[in-house]
C-alpha positions as CSV (number, residue, x, y, z in Angstrom):
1,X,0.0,-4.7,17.2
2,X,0.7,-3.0,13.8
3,X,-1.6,-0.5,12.4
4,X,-1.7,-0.7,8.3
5,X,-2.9,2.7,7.0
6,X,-3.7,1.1,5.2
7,X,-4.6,-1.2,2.3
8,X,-8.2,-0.7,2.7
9,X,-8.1,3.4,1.2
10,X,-5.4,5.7,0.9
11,X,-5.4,7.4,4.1
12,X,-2.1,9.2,3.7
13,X,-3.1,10.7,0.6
14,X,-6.3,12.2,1.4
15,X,-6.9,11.6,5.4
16,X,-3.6,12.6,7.1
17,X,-4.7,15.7,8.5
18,X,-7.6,13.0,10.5
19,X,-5.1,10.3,11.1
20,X,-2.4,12.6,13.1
21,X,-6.0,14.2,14.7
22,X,-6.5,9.9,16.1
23,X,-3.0,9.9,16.9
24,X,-3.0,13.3,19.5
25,X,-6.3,11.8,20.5
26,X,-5.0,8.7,21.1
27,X,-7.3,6.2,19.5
28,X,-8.8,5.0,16.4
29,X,-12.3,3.8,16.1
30,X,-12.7,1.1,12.6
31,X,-15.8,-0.1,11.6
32,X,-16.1,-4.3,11.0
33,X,-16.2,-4.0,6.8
34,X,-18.4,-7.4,6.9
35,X,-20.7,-6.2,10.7
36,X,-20.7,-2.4,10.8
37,X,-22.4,-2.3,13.9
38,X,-19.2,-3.9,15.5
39,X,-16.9,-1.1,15.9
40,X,-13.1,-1.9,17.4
41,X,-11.2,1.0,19.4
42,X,-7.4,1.0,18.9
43,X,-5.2,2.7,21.5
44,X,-2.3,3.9,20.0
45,X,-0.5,3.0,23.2
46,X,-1.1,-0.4,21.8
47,X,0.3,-0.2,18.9
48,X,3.8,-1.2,18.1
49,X,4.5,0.0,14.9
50,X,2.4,1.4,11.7
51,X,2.7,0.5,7.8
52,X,2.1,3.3,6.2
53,X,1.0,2.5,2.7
54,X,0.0,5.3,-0.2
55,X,0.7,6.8,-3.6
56,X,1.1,9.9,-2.3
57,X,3.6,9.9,0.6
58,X,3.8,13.8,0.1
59,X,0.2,14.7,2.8
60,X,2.3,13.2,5.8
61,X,5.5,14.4,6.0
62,X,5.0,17.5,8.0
63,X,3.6,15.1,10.8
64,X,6.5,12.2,11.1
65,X,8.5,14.1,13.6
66,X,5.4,13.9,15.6
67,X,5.1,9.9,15.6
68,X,6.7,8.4,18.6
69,X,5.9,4.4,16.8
70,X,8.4,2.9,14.4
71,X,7.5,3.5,10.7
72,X,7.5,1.6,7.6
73,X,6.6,2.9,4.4
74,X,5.0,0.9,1.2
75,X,4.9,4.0,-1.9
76,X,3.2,2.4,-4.8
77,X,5.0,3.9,-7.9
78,X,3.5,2.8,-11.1
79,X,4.1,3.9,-14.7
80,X,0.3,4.2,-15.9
81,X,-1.0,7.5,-17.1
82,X,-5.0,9.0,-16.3
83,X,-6.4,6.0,-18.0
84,X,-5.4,3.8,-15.2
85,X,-5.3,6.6,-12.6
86,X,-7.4,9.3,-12.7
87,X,-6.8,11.1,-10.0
88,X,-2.5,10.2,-8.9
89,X,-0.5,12.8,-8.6
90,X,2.3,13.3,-11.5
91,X,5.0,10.2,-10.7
92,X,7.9,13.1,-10.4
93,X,6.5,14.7,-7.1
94,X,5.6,10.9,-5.7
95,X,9.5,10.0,-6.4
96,X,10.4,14.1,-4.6
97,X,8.1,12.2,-2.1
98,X,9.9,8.7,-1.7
99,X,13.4,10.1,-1.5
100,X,12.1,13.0,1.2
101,X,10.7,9.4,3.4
102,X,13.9,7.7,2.6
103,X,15.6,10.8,4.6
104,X,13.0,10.8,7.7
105,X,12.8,7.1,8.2
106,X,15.9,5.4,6.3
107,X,16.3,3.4,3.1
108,X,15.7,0.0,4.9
109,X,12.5,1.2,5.7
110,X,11.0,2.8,2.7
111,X,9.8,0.1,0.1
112,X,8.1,1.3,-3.3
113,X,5.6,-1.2,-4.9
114,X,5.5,-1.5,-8.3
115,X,2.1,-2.9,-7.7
116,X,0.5,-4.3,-10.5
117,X,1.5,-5.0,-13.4
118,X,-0.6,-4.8,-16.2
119,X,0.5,-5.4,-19.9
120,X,-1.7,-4.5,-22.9
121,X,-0.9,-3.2,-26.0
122,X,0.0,0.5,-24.8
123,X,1.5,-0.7,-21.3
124,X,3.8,-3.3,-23.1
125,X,6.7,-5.7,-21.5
126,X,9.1,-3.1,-23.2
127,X,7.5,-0.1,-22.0
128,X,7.3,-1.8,-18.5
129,X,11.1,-2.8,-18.7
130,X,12.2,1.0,-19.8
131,X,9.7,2.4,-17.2
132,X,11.3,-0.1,-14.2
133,X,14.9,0.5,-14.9
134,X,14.2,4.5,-15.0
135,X,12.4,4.4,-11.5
136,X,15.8,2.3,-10.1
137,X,18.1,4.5,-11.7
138,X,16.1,7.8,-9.9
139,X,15.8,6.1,-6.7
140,X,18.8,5.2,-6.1
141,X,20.5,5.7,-3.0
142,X,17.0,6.0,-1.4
143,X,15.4,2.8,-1.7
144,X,16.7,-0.8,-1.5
145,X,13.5,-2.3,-1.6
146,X,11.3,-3.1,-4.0
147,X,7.8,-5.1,-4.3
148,X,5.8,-6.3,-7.4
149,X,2.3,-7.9,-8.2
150,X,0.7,-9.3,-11.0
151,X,-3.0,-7.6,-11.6
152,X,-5.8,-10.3,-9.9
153,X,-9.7,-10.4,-11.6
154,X,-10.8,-7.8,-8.6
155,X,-14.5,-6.8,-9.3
156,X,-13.2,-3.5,-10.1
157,X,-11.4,-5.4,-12.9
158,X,-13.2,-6.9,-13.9
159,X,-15.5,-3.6,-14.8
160,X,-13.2,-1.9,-16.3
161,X,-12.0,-4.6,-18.5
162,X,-12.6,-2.4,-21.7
163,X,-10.5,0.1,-20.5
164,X,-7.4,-2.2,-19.3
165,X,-7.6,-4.8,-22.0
166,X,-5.4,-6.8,-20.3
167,X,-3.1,-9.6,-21.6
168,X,-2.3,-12.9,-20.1
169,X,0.9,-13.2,-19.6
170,X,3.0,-16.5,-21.3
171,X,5.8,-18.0,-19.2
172,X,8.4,-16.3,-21.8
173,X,6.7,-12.8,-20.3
174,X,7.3,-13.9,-16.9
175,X,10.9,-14.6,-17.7
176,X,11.5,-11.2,-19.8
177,X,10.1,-9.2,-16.5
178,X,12.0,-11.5,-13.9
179,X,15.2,-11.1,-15.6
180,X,15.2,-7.7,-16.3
181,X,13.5,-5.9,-13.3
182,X,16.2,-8.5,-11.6
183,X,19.3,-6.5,-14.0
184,X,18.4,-3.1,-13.2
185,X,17.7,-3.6,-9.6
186,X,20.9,-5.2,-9.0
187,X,22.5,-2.4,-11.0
188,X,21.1,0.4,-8.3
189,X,21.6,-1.9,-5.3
190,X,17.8,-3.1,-4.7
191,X,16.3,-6.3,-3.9
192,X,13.3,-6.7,-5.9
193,X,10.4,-9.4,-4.5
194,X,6.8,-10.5,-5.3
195,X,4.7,-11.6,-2.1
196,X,1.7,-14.0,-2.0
197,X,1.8,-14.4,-5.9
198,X,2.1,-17.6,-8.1
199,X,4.8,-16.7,-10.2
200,X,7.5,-15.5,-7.3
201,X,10.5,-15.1,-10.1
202,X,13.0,-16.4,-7.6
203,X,14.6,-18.4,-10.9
204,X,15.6,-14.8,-12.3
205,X,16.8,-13.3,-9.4
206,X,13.8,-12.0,-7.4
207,X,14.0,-12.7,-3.7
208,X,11.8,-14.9,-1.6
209,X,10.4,-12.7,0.8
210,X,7.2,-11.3,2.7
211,X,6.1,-7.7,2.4
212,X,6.3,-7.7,6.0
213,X,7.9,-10.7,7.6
214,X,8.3,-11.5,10.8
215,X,11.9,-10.5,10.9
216,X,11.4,-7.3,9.7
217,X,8.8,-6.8,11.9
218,X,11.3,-7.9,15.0
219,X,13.8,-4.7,13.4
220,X,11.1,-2.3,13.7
221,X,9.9,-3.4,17.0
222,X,12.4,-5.4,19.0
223,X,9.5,-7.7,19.8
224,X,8.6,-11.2,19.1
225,X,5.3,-13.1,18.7
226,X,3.1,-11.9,16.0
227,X,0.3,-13.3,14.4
228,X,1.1,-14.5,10.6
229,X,-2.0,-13.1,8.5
230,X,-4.6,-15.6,7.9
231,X,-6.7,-13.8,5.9
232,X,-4.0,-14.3,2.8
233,X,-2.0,-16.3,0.8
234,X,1.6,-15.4,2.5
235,X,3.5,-15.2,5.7
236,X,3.7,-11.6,6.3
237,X,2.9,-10.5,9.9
238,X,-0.7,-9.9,10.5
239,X,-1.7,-6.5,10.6
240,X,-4.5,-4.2,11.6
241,X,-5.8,-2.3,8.7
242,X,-8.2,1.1,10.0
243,X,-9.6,2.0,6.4
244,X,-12.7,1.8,4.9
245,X,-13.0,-0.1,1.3
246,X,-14.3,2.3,-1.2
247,X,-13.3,5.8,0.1
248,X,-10.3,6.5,-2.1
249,X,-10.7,9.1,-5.0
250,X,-7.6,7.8,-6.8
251,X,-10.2,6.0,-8.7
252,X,-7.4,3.8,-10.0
253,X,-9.1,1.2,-12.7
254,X,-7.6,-2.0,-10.9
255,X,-7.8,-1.2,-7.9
256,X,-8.7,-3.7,-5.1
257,X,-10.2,-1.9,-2.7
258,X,-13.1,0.1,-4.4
259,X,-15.7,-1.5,-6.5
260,X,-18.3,1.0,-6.7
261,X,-16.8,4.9,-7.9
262,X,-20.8,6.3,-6.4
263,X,-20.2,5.0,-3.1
264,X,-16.5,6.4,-2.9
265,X,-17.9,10.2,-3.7
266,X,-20.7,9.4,-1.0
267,X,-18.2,7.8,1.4
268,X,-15.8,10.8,1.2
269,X,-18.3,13.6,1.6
270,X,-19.1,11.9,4.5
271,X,-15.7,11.9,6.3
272,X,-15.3,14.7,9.2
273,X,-11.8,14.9,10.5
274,X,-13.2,15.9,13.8
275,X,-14.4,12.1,13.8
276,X,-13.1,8.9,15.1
277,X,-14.3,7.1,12.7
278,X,-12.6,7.6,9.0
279,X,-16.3,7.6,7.6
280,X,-19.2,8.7,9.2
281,X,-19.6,9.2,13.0
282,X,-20.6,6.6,16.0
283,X,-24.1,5.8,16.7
284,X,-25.8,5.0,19.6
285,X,-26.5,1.3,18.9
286,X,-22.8,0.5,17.9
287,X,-21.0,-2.1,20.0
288,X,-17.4,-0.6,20.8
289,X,-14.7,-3.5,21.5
290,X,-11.3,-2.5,22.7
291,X,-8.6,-4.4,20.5
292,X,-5.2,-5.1,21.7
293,X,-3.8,-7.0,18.8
């Protein structure tokens, strides 16, 4: 099994001090986002590896030397100010962040997303193709890896439209970001991929890969056999994921994975880190499976 914490919330940002408090424990208790009641218990024993996934790598550090599994990271490094992302931490102290994880866990495993992009008339293809070449130039040496997506009509989106005004990007747009995110990656010595989108780039250099494929997922383990995720459009490894949708106070505008900013605030006041469940606590009615992949 591999844990994703997770694509559901930032844990690492806001919930570390919990997650390492599961990890000593040794188990995780997750909630079934579409039957609550159904509650699955993870034994870390059982896990083989864990994706950890954030904008905010910085929370965790102090605890990787403490983490017997093997690690992958996924930093999402974006170029957007407080009107996308109210509550991210300045982009300087994520890359102090990225190249700290790069040392701990090694450049092969430390990807950065540049996850999504969004053009309007302030986040232009220009600003975006400055903005990309300056992240590869800083990073170099500590990442060789690098991810991009295209924004998708989320419902959190699609609320915020106003606020994003986001342009449809033309084939010639496609081109002018494949070619030149290809130019500066090559130029610090990173690969640079999409995964599960329409427009893959692989005609201007981006490779054809998975965000986590199977043979990836053999390096960090040694072990063969996993699942390929169903629940998505690509052929990454299938994961389990052990946050809760709309408990991340980044707040970010396009973000995926909260659709209603009320139920985050409520969500997050009621997280105890004494608990094993991210949000809330167990009650006496819930029905407690033991999952082993």
């Amino acid at each position: 099994m591999i844990l994703n914490v997770s694509g559901r919330t930032d844990i690492v940002a806001f919930y570390s001090e919990w997650f390492m408090r599961r990890y000593q424990e040794g188990y995780v208790d997750v909630r079934n986002p579409i039957y609550p009641k159904q509650v699955s218990r993870i034994y870390f024993d059982d896990v083989d590896a864990i994706l950890f996934c954030t904008k905010n790598p910085l929370p965790i550090l102090p605890y990787l030397d403490k983490i017997d599994k093997p690690i992958l990271f996924h930093i999402t490094l974006t170029p957007y100010h407080k009107d996308f992302e109210p509550n991210v931490i300045p982009k300087g102290r994520i890359i102090d962040g990225i190249k700290k994880v790069s040392e701990i866990v090694g450049t092969e495993y430390t990807y950065v997303r540049y996850d999504p992009v969004i053009i309007n008339d302030k986040y232009t293809l220009q600003y975006h193709r400055k903005a990309f070449d300056k992240m590869c130039h800083l990073l170099k040496g500590y990442v060789k890896h690098i991810i991009i997506s295209f924004v998708d009509d989320y419902k959190n989106v699609h609320r915020h439209q106003n606020d994003l005004k986001i342009k449809t990007l033309t084939e010639e747009d496609y081109r002018f970001i494949g070619e030149n995110f290809s130019k500066s990656a090559k130029e610090c010595g990173m690969s640079v991929q999409t995964c599960a989108e329409e427009h893959n780039l692989i005609e201007y250099g981006f490779q054809k890969e998975d965000c986590l494929s199977h043979p990836l997922a053999f390096k960090l383990t040694g072990k063969t056999g996993f699942k390929t995720w169903r629940e998505r459009n690509c052929h990454c490894v299938s994961m389990v994921d052990i946050g809760v949708y709309n408990s991340c106070p980044h707040f970010c505008k396009y973000c995926y994975a909260n659709y209603d900013e009320d139920k985050v605030k409520g969500q997050y006041q009621k997280h105890n880190p004494n608990s094993s469940l991210l949000v809330g606590k167990l009650e006496e009615n819930d029905i407690i499976k033991v999952r082993k992949s």
